[in-house]
mmCIF file of the N, C-alpha and C atoms, coordinates in Angstrom:
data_MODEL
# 
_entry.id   MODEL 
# 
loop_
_atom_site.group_PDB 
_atom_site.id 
_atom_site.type_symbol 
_atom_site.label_atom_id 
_atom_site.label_alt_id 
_atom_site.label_comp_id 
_atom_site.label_asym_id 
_atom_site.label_entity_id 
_atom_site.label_seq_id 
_atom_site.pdbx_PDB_ins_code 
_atom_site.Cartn_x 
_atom_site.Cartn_y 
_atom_site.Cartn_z 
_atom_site.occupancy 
_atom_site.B_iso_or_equiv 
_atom_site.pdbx_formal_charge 
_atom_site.auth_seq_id 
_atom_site.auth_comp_id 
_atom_site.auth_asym_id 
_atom_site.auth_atom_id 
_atom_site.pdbx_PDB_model_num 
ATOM 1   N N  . UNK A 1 1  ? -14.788 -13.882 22.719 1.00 0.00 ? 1  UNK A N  1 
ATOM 2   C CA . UNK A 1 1  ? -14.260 -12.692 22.109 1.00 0.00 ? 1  UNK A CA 1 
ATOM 3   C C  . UNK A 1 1  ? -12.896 -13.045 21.519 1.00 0.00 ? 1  UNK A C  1 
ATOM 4   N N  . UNK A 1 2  ? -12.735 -12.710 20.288 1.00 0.00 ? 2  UNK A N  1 
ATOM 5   C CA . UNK A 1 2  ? -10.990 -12.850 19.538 1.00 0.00 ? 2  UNK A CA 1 
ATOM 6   C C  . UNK A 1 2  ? -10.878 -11.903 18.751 1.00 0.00 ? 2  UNK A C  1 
ATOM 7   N N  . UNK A 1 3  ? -10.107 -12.073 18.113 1.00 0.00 ? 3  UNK A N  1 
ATOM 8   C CA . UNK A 1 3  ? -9.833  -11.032 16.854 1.00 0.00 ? 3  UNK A CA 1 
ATOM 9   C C  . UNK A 1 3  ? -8.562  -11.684 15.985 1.00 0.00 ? 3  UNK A C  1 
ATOM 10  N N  . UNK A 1 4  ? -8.729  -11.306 14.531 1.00 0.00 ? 4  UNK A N  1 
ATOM 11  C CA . UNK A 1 4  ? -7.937  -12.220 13.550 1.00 0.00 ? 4  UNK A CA 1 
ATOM 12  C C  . UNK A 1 4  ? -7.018  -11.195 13.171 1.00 0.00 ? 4  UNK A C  1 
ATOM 13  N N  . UNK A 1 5  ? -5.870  -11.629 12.934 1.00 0.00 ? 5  UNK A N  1 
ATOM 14  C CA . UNK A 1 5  ? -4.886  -11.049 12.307 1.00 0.00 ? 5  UNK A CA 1 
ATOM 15  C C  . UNK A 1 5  ? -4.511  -11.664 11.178 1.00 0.00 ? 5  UNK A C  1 
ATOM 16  N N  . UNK A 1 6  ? -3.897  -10.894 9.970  1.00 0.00 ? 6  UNK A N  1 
ATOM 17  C CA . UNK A 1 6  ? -3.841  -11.341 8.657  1.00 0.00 ? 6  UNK A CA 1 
ATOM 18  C C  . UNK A 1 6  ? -2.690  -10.630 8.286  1.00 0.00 ? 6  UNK A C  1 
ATOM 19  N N  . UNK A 1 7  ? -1.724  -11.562 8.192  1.00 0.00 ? 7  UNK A N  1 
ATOM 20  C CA . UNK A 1 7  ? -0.131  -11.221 7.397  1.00 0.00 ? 7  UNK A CA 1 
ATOM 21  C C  . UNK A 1 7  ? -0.149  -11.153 6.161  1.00 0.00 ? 7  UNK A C  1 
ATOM 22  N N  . UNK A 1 8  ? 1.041   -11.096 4.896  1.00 0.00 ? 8  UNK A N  1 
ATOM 23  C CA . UNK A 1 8  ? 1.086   -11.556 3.614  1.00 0.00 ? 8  UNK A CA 1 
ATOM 24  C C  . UNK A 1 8  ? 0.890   -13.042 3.896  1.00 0.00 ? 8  UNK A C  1 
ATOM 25  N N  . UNK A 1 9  ? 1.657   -13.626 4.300  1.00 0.00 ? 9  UNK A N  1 
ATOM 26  C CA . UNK A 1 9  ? 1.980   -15.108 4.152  1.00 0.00 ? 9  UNK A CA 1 
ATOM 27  C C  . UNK A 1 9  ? 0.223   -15.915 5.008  1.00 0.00 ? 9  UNK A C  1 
ATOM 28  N N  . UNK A 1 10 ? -0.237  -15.057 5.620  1.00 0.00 ? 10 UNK A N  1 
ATOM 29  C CA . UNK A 1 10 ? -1.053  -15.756 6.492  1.00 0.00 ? 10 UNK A CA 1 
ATOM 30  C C  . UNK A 1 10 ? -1.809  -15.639 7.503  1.00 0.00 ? 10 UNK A C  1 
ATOM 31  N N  . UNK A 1 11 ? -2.695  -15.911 8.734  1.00 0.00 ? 11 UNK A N  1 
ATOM 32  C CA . UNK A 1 11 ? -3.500  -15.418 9.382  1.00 0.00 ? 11 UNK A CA 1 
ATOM 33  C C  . UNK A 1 11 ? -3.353  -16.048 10.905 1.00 0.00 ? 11 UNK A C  1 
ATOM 34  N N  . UNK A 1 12 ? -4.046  -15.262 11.605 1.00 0.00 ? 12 UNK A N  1 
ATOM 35  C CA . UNK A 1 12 ? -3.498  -15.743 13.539 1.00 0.00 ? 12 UNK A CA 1 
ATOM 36  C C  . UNK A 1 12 ? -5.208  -15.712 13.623 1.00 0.00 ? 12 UNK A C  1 
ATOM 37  N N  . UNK A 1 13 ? -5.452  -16.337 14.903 1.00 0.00 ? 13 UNK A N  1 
ATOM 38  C CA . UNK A 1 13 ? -6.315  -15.794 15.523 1.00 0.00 ? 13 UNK A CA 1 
ATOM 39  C C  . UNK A 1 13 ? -6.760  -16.091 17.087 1.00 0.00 ? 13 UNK A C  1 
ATOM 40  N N  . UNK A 1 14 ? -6.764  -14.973 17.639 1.00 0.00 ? 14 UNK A N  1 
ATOM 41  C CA . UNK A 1 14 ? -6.013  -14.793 19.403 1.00 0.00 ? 14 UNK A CA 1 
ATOM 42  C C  . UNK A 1 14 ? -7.556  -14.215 20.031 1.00 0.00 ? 14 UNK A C  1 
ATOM 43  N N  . UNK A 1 15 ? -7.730  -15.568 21.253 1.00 0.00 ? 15 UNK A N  1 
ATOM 44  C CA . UNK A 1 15 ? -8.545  -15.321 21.467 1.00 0.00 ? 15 UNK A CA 1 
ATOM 45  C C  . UNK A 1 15 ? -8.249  -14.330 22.619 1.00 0.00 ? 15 UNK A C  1 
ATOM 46  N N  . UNK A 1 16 ? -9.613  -13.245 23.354 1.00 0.00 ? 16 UNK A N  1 
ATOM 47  C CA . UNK A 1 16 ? -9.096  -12.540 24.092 1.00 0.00 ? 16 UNK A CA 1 
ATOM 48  C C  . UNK A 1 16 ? -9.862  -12.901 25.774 1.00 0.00 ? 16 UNK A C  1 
ATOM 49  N N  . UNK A 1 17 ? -10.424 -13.854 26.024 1.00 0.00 ? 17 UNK A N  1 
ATOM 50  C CA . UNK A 1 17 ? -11.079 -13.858 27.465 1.00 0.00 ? 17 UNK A CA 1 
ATOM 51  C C  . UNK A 1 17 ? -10.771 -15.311 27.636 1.00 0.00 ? 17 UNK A C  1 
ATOM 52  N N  . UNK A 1 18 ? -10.402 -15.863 28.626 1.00 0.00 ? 18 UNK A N  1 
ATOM 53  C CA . UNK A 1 18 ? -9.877  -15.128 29.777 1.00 0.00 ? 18 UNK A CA 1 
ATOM 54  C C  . UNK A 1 18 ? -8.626  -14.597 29.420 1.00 0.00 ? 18 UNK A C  1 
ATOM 55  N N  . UNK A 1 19 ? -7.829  -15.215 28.981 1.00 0.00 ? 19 UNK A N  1 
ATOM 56  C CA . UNK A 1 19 ? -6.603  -14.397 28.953 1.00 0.00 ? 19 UNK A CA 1 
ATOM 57  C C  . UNK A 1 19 ? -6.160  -14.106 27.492 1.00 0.00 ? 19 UNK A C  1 
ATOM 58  N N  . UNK A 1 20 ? -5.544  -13.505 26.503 1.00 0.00 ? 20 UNK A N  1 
ATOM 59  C CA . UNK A 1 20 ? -5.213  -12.977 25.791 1.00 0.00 ? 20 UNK A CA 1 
ATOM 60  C C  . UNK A 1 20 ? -4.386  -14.693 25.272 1.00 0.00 ? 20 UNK A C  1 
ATOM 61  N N  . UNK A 1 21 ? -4.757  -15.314 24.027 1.00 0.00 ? 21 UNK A N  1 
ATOM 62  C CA . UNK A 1 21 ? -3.933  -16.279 24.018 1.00 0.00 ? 21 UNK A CA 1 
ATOM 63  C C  . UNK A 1 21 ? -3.899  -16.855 22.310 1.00 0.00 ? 21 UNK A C  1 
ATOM 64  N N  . UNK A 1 22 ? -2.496  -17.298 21.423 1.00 0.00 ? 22 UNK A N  1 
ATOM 65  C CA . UNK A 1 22 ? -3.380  -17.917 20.217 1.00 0.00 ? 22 UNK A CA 1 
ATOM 66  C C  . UNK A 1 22 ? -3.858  -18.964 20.360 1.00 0.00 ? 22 UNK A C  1 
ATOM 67  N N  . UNK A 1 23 ? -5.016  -18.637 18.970 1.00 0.00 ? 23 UNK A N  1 
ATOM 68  C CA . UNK A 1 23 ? -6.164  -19.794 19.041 1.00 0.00 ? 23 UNK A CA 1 
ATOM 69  C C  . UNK A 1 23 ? -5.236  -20.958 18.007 1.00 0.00 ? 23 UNK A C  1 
ATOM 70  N N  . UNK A 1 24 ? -5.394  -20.339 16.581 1.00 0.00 ? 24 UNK A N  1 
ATOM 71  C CA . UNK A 1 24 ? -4.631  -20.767 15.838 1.00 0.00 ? 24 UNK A CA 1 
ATOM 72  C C  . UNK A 1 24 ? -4.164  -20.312 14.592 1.00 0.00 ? 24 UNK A C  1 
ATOM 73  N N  . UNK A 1 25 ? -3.438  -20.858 14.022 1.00 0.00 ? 25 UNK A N  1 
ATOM 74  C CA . UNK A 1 25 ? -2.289  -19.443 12.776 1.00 0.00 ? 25 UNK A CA 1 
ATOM 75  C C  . UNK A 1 25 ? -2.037  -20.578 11.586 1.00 0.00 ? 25 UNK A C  1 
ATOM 76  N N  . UNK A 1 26 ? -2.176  -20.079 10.425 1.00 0.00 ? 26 UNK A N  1 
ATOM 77  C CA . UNK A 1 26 ? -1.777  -20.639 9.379  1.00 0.00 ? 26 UNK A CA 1 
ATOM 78  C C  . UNK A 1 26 ? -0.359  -19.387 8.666  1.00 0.00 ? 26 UNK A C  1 
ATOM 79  N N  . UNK A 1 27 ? 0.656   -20.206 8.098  1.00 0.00 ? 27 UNK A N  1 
ATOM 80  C CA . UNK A 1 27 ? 1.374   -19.558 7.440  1.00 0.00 ? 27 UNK A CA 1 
ATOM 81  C C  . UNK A 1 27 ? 2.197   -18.408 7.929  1.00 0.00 ? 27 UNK A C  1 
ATOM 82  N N  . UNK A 1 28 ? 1.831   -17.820 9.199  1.00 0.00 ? 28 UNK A N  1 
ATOM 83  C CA . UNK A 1 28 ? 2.680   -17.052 9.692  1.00 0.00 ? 28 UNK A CA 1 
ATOM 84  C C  . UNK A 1 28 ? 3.970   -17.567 10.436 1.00 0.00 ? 28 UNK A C  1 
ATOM 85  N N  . UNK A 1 29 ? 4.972   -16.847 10.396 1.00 0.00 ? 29 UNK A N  1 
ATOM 86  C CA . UNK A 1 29 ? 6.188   -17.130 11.294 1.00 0.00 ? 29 UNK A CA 1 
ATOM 87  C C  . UNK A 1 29 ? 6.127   -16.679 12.763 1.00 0.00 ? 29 UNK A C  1 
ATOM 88  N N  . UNK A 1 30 ? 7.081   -17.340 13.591 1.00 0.00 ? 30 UNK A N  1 
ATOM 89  C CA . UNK A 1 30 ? 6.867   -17.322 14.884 1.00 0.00 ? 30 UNK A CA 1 
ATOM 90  C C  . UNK A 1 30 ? 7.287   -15.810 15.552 1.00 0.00 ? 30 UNK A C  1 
ATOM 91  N N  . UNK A 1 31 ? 7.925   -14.722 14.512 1.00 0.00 ? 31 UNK A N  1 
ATOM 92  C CA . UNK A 1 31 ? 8.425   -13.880 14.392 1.00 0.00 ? 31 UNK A CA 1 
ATOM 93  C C  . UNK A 1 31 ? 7.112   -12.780 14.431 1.00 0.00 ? 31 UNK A C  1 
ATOM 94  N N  . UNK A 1 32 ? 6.155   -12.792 13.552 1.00 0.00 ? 32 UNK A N  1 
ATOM 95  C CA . UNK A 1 32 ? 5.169   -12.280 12.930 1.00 0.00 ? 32 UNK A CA 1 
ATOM 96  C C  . UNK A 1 32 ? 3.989   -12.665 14.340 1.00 0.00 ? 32 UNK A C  1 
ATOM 97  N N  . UNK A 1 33 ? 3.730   -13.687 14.884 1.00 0.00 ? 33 UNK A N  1 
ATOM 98  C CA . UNK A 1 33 ? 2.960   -13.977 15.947 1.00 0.00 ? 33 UNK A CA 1 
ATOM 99  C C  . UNK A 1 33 ? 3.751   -13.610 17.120 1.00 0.00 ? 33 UNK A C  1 
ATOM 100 N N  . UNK A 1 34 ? 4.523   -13.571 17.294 1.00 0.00 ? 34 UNK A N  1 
ATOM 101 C CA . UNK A 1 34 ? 4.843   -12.966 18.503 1.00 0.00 ? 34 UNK A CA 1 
ATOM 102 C C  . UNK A 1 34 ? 4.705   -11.032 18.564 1.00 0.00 ? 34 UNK A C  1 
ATOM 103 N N  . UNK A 1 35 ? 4.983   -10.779 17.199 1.00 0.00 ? 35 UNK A N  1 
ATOM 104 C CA . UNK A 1 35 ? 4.573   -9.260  17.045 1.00 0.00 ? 35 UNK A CA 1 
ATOM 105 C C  . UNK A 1 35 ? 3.260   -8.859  17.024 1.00 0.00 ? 35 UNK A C  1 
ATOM 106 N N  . UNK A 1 36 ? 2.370   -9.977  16.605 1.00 0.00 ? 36 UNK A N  1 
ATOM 107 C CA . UNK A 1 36 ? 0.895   -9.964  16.741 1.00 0.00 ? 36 UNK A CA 1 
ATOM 108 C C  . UNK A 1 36 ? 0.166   -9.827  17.632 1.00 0.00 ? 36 UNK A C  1 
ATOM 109 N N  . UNK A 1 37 ? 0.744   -11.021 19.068 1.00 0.00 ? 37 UNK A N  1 
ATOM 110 C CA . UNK A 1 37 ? 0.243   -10.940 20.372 1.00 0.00 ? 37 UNK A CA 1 
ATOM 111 C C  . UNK A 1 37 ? 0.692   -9.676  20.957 1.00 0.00 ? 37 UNK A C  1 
ATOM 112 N N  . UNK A 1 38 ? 1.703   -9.270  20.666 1.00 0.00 ? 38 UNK A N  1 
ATOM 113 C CA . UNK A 1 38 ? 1.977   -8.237  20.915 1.00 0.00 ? 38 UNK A CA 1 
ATOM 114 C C  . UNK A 1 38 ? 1.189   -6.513  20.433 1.00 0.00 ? 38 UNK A C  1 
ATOM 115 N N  . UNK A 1 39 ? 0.944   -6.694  19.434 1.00 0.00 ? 39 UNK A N  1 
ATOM 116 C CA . UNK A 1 39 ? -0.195  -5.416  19.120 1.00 0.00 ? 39 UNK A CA 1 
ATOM 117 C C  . UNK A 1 39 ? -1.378  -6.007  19.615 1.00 0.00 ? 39 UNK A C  1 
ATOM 118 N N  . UNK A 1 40 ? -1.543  -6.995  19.530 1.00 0.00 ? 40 UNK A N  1 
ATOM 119 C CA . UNK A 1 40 ? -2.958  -7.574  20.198 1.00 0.00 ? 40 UNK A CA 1 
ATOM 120 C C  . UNK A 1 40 ? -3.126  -6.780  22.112 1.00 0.00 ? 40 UNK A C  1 
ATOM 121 N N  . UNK A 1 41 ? -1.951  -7.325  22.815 1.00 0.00 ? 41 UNK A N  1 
ATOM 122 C CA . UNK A 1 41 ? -1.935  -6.725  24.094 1.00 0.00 ? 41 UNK A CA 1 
ATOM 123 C C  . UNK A 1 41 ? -2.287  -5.337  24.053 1.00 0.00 ? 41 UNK A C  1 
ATOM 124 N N  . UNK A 1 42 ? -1.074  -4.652  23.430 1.00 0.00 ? 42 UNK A N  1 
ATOM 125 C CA . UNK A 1 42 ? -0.786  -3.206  23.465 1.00 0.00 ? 42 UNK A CA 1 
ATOM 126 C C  . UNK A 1 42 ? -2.258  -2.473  23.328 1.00 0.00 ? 42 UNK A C  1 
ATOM 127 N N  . UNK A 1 43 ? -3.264  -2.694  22.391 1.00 0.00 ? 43 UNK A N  1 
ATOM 128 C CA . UNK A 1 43 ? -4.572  -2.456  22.150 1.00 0.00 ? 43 UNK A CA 1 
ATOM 129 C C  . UNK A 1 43 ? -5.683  -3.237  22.304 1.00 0.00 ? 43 UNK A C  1 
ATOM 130 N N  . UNK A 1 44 ? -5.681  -4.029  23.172 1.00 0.00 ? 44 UNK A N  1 
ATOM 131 C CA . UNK A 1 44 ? -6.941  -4.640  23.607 1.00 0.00 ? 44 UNK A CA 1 
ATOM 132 C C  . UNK A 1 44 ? -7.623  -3.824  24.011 1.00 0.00 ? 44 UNK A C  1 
ATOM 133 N N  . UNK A 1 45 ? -7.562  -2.668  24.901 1.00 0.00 ? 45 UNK A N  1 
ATOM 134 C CA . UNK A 1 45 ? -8.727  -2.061  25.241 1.00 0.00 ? 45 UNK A CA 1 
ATOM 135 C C  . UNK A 1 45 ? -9.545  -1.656  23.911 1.00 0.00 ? 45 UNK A C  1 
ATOM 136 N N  . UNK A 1 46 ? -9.159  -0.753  22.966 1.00 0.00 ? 46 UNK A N  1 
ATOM 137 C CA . UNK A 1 46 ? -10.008 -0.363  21.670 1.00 0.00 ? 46 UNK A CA 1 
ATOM 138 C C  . UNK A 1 46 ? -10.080 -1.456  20.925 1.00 0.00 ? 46 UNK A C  1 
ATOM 139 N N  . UNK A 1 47 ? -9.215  -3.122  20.668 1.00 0.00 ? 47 UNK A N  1 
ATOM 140 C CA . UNK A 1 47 ? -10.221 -4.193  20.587 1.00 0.00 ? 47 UNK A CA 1 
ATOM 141 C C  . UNK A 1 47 ? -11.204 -4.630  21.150 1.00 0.00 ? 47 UNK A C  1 
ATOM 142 N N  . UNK A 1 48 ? -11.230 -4.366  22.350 1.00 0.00 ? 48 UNK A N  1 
ATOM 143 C CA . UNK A 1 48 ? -12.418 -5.046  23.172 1.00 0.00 ? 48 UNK A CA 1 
ATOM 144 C C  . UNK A 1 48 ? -13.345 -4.119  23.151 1.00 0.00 ? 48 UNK A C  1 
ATOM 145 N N  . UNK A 1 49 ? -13.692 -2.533  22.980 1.00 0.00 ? 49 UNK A N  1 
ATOM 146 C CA . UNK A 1 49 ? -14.141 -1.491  22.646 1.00 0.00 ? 49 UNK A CA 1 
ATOM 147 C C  . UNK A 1 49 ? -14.839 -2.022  21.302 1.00 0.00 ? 49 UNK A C  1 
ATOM 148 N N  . UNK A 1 50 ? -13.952 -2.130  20.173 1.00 0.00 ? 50 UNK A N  1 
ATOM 149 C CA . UNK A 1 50 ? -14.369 -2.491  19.146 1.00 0.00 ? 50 UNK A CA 1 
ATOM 150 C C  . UNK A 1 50 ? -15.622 -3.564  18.747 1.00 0.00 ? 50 UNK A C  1 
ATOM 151 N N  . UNK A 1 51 ? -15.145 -4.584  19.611 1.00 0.00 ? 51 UNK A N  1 
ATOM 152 C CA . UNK A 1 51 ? -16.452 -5.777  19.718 1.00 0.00 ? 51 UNK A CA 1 
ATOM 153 C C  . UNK A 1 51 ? -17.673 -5.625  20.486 1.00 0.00 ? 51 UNK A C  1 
ATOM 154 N N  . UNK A 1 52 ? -17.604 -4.859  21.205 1.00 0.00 ? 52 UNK A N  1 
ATOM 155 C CA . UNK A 1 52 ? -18.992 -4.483  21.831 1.00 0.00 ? 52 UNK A CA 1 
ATOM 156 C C  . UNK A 1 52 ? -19.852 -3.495  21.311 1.00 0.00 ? 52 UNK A C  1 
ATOM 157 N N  . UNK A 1 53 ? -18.874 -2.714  20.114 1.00 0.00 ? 53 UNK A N  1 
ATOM 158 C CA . UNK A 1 53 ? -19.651 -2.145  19.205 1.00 0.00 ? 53 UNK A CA 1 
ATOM 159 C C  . UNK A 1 53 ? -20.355 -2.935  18.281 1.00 0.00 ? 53 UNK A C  1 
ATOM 160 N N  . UNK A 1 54 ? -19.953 -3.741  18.312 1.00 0.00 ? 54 UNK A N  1 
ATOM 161 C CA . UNK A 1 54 ? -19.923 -4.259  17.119 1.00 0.00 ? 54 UNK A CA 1 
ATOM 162 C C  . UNK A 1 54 ? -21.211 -5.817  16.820 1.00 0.00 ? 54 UNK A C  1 
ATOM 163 N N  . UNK A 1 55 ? -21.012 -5.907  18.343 1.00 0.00 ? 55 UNK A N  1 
ATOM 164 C CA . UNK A 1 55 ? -22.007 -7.287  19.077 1.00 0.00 ? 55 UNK A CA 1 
ATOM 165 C C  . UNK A 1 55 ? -22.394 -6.359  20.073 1.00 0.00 ? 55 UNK A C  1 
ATOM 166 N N  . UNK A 1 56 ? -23.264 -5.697  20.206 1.00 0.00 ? 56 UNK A N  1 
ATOM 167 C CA . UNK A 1 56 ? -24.061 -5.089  21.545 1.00 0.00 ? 56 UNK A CA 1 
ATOM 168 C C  . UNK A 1 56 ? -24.185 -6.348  22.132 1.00 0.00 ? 56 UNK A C  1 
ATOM 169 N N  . UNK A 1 57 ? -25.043 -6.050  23.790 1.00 0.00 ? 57 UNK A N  1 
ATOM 170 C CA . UNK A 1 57 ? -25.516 -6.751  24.230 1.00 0.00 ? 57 UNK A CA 1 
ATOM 171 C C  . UNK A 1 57 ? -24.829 -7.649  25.000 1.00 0.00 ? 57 UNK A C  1 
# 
């Protein structure tokens, strides 16, 4: 399970099991990924909500 994030400059992508962590990021600043993991935390539940809609099963 992950989910991608996409800046102007560029893209993250944080995986979420076992633990909430980045995978890997092009072009973003360390500024911008740390605000990322950070909305990433704050809403994991309706991310992780989101993917099981999304991938039943």
């Amino acid at each position: 399970m992950h989910v991608h994030v996409h800046g102007q400059n560029g893209e993250a992508k944080f995986g979420l099991e076992p633990n909430i962590e980045l995978a890997q990021h092009v072009g973003l600043t360390q500024r911008e990924i740390s605000e990322a993991l950070r909305l990433v935390k704050e809403h994991q539940n309706d991310i992780r909500s989101a993917w099981h809609k999304h991938f039943p099963g």
